[in-house]
N, C-alpha and C positions, 0 to 999 in steps of 0.2 A: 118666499125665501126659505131655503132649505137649513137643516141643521148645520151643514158644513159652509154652509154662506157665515156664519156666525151671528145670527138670526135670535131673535126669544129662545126661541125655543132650545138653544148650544148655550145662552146665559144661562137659562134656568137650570141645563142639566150639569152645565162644569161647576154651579155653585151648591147644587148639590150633592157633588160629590168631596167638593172643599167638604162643605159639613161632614159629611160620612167620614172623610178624613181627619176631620178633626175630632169626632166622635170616636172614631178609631186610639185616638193618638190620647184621649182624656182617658179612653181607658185600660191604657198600656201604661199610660202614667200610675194611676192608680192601682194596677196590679204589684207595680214597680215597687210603688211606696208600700203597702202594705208588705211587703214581701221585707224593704225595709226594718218595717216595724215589730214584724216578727222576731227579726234576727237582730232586735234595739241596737240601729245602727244611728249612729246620731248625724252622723250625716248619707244620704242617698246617692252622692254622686256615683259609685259603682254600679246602681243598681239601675239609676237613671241617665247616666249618659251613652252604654250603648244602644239607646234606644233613639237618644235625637242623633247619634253619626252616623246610625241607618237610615233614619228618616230626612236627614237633612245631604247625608250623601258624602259626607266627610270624616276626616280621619282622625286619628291621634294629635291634638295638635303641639306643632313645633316649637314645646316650650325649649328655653335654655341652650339656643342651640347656635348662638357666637362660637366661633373658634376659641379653644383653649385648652393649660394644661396644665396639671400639676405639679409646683414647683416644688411644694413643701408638705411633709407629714406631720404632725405630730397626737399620740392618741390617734383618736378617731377624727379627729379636725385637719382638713386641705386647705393648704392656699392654691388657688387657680389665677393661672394670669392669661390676661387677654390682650395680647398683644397687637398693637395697633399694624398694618400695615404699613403707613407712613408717618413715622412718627415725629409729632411737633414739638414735645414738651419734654424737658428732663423731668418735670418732676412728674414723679406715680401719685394714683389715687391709688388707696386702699379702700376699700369697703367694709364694713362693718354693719353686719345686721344681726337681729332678734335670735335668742336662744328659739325664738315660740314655730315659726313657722321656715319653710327654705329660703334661702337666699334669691334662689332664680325669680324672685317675684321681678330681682334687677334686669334681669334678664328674659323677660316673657317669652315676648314673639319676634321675630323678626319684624321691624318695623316701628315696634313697639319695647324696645329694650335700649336702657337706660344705659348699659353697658355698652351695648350696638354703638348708641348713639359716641357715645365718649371716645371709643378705638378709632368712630370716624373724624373724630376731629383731631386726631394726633395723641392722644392721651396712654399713657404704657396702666393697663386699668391690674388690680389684685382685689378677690374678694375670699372672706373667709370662709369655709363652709364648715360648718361645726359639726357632721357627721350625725349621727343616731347616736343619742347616748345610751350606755347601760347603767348596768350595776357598778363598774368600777367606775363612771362619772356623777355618781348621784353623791361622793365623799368630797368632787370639789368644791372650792371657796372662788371666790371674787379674786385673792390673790392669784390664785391658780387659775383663773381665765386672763389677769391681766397682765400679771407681772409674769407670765409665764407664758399663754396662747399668742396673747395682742401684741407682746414685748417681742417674741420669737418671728410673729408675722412679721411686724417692722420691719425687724432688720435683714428680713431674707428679703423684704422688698427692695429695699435699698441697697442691700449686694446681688441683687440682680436685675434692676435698674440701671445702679449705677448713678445714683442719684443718693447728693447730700443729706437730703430729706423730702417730706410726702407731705399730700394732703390726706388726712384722716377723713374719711365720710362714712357717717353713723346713721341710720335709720333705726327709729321706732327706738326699740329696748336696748337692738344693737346701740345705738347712737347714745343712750345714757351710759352704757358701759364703755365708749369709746370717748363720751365725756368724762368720765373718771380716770381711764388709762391715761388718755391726755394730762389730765391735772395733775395724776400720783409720775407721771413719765414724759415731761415733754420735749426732752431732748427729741430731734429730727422729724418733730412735728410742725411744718412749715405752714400752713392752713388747716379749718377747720370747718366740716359742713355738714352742718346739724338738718338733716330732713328730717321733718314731723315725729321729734322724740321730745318725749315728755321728761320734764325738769321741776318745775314746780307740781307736787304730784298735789297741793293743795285745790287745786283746779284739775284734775286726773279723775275727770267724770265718773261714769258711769261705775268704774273698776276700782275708784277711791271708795264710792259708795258699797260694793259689792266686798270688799277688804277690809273692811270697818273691824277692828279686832273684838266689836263687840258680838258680832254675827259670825267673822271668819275667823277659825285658828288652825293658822297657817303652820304652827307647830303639830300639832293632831296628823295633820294633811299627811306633811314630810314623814312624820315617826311613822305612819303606818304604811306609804305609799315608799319611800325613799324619794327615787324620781315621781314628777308628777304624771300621772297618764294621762295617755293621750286621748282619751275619750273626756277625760275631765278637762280639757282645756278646750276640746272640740264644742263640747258642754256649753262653756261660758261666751264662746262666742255667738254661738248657736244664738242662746237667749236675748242676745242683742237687737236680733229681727227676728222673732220664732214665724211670725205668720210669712215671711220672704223665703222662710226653707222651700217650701213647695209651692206658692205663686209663682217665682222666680221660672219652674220649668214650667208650667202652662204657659209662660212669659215666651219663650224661646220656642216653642210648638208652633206657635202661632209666626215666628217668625224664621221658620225653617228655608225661606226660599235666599234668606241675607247671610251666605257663606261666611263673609267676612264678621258678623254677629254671633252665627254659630262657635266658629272659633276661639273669637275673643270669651265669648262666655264659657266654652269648653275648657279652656288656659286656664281661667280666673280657678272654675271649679276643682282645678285634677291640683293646685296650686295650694288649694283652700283645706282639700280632703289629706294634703301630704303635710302633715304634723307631725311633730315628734315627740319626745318625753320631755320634760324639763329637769335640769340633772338637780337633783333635793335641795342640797343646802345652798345653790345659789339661789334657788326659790323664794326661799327662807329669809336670805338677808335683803332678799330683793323687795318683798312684798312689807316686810317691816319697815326698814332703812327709805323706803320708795314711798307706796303707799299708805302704809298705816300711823307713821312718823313723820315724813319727810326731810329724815333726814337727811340725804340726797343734796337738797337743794339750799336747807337750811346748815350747812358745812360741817354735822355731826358724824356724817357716815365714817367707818374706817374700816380701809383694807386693808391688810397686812400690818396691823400696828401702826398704819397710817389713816391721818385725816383725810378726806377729799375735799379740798377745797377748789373751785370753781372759780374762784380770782387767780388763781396760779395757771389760768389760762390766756396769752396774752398775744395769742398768734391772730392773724386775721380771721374774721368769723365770717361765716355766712349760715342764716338760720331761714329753712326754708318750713314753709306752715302752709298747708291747708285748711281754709277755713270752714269746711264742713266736717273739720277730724270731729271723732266721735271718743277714738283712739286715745292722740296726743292732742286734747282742746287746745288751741290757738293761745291760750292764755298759758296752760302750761308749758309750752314750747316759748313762748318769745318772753318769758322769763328770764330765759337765759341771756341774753342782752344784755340785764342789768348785773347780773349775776358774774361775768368776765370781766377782766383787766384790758382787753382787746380796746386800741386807738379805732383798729379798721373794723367796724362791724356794720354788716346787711343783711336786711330786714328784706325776703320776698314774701309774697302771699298769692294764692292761687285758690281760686274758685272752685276746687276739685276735692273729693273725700281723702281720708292716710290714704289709701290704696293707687288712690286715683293721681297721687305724682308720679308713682313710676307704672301705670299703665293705659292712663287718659290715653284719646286720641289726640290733647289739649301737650300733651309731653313734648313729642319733636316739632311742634309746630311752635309753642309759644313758651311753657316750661324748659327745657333742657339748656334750647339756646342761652337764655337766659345764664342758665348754672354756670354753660360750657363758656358764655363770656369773661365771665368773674372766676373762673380756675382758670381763664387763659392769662388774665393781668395779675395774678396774682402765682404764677406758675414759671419758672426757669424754662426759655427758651432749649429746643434742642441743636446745638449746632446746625449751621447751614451743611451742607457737601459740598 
């Protein structure tokens, strides 16, 4: 049997060229990284992803890229709306996410976007995008993101909806801060849906531990930094998994021929490596008032001269928790339960990491629907035609 028969002899040689290829590939990686290291970059993705979309044969991937457009300015912060095609629901979602990392995590990939999915189901979607702060946002407060960003968002949703009121949805840090706008502002807030944001920061793992005011002062931090950098914040997540920095890509080397893998890990990465500053003295009150007090959750915080109280919450709830959060532990998120005045509250849980709600493959199959049932009964009909 000849080599081209596909014979011994066409095994032996295409598998060893896999090796040589892979051998190739560990150390292109390793050049990669070290080149890294040189230039203490704290995370590698620049250095190492042109190297698997030559290898694997693929491109830029298609983060963020639903239809939309911007409604609203203010500062450096957009509102974008995602206008549904055919739309079911008067009432709009709003979005609210994390000072720390982009928005578009809602929005990954096509397929894979949490926004996607919502426009498809009739939904009029708005999410905040809080811009790159500078120098002149490292002087604002809590007041000035809520009674001013959040309050401003609102109501441009609602005069351009055309909807009496919204449902607020808060991820992560976004979702504590849109827990508080709620409570200090609840006029024309019709529902509420808490994904994987931490509440009781008494249970605020790893990041309670690491803010401890006897090891961290977050005062020191701010005076000398103003906004926090971005290498510092890249930093602490970093240390979460140090030894996943770089296993991870020998991980996807090895699995160059699964396009749809490449991608998804490409998104996750260009998503991971796009951080921004964190503007000072929201910092400040965040990591006191949050973690290192709790008072947050224990109704001591105030913004503006105001308390935030968490009972003066009494709209319909949905609080959505990932039980492998590492983020917002399970225990700090479904806190908030006990902690509202809400008759209607729902409790979901999902077998997936913080991350892994708005980009599992487990999202439009078994998560969204979900969501998208409980904002449809709980959501003002759009007229028929």
């Amino acid at each position: 049997m000849s080599a081209g028969d596909g014979g011994p002899f066409a095994r032996v040689k295409g598998a060893a060229r896999r090796l040589a290829d892979m051998a190739q590939g560990t150390a292109a990686i390793s050049s990669a990284w070290q080149r890294a290291l040189r230039d203490r970059a704290i995370s590698p993705t620049r250095y190492l992803a042109p190297l698997v979309k030559r290898a694997a044969g693929v491109g830029d991937p298609p983060v963020n890229s639903t239809p939309k457009r911007v409604v609203y300015a203010r500062g450096g912060m957009k509102l974008v709306r995602f206008e549904p095609a055919v739309r079911r629901f008067r009432t709009p979602i709003l979005f609210v996410y994390s000072l720390i990392n982009r928005y578009y995590i809602l929005d990954f990939l096509p397929g894979r976007s949490l926004i996607e999915f919502m426009t498809n189901q009739g939904f009029d979607v708005y999410a905040i995008d809080w811009g790159t702060p500078g120098p002149v946002e490292q002087d604002l407060t809590w007041d000035d993101l809520l009674g001013g960003f959040v309050e401003a968002a609102k109501r441009w949703v609602l005069k351009i909806s055309g909807a009496d009121d919204l449902t607020m949805y808060g991820y992560c840090m976004g979702g504590t801060m849109a827990l508080a706008a709620a409570a200090l502002y609840p006029q024309g807030v019709r529902n509420f849906v808490a994904q994987a944001t931490p509440v009781d920061f008494k249970h605020g793992g790893i990041f309670t531990t690491w803010t401890d005011p006897e090891f961290f002062d977050v005062d020191a931090m701010v005076d000398a930094y103003g906004n926090v950098p971005i290498d510092l914040m890249e930093a602490g997540f970093s240390m979460m998994a140090p030894v996943q920095r770089i296993s991870k890509w020998f991980e996807v080397f090895r699995r160059l021929e699964d396009r749809e893998f490449v991608t998804n890990f490409l998104a996750m990465e260009h998503w991971a490596a796009d951080n921004v500053p964190f503007p000072g003295e929201v910092y400040r009150q965040y990591i006191k008032d949050c973690y290192q007090e709790n008072n947050f959750f224990e109704g001591r915080m105030v913004v503006g001269r105001r308390r935030v109280d968490l009972g003066a919450i009494a709209c319909p709830l949905l609080v959505l928790v990932a039980v492998n959060d590492t983020i917002a532990p399970p225990a700090s998120s479904e806190a908030l339960l006990g902690a509202v005045t809400s008759a209607d509250k729902t409790l979901l849980r999902f077998p997936v990491g913080h991350i892994g709600l708005s980009t599992s493959s487990k999202g439009p199959k078994v998560i969204w629907p979900r969501v998208a049932g409980w904002l449809g009964e709980h959501s003002e009909p759009w007229p028929a035609a």
